[in-house]
C-alpha positions in Angstrom: 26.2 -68.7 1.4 29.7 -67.5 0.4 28.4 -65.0 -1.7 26.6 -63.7 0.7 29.6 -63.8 2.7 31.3 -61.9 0.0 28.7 -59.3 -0.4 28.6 -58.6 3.9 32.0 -58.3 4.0 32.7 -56.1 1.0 29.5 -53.6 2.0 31.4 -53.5 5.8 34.9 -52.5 4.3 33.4 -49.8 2.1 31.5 -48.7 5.2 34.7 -48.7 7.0 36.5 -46.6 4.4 33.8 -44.1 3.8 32.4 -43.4 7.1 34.6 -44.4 9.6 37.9 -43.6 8.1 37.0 -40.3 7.5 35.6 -40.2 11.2 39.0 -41.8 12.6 41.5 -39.7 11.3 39.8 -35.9 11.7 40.7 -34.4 15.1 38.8 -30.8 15.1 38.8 -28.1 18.4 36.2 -26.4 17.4 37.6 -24.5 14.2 40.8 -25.9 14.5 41.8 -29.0 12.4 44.6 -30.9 14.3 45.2 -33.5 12.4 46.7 -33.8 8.4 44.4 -34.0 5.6 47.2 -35.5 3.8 47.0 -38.8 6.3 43.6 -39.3 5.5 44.1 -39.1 1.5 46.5 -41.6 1.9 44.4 -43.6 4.1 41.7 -43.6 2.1 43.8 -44.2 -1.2 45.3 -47.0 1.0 42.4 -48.8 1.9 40.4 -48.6 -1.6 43.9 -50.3 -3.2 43.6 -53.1 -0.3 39.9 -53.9 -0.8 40.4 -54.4 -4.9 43.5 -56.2 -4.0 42.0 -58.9 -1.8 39.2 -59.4 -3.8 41.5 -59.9 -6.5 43.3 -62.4 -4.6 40.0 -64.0 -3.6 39.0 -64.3 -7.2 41.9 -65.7 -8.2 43.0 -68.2 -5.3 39.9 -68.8 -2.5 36.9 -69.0 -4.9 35.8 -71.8 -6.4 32.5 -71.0 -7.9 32.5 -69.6 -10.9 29.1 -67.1 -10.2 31.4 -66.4 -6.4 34.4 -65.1 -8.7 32.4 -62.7 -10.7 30.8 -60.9 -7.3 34.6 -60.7 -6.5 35.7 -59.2 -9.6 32.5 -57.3 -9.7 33.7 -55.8 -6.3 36.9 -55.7 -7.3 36.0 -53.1 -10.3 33.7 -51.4 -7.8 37.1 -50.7 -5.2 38.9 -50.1 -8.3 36.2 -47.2 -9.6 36.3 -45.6 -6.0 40.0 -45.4 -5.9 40.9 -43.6 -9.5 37.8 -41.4 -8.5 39.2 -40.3 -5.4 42.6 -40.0 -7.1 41.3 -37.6 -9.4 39.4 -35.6 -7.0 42.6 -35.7 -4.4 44.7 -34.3 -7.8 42.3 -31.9 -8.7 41.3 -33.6 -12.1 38.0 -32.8 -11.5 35.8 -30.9 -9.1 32.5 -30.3 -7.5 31.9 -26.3 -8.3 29.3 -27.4 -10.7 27.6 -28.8 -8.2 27.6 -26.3 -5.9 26.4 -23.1 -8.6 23.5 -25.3 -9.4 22.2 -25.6 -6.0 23.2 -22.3 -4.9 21.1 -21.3 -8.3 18.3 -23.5 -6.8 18.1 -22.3 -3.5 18.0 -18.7 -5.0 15.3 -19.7 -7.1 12.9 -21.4 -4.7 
């Protein structure tokens, strides 16, 4: 039952970051963006740190169970994975133009 627990809560809190943060802190008039991109980087970067961080804290302190600790620290690396990605992304290690030519490639070519 806890890891079940574990598993509803974690799934809600990644929900929360990547669907309703997002939601929450863009304010748009039609083409005009009112509020800072910059808030919701931070946000986001915020709330990914927070989610590893209490599952590490839940791993290490609450849990008991030994097959409860590793769905913590299995979410944990999961929070942890999201957060250096969207570093990167935010930083401009990396980008989605790749992405893009191939489907613009494969919507010219159907």
């Amino acid at each position: 039952m806890q890891r079940v627990l574990i598993i509803i809560a974690n799934c809600a809190f990644l929900v929360l970051l990547l669907i309703g943060l997002p939601v929450a802190t863009r304010d748009q008039v039609g083409n005009l963006q009112l509020s800072s991109a910059a808030t919701g980087r931070m946000m986001m970067l915020v709330g990914l740190g927070i989610a590893a961080g209490v599952n590490v804290f839940a791993g290490l302190f609450l849990i008991k169970s030994s097959k409860n600790k590793v769905v913590c620290w299995e979410w944990t690396g999961i929070f942890a994975a999201l957060w250096l990605v969207y570093f990167a992304f935010t930083r401009h290690y990396f980008n989605f133009d790749w992405l893009k030519k191939s489907l613009l490639w494969l919507q010219h070519h159907l």
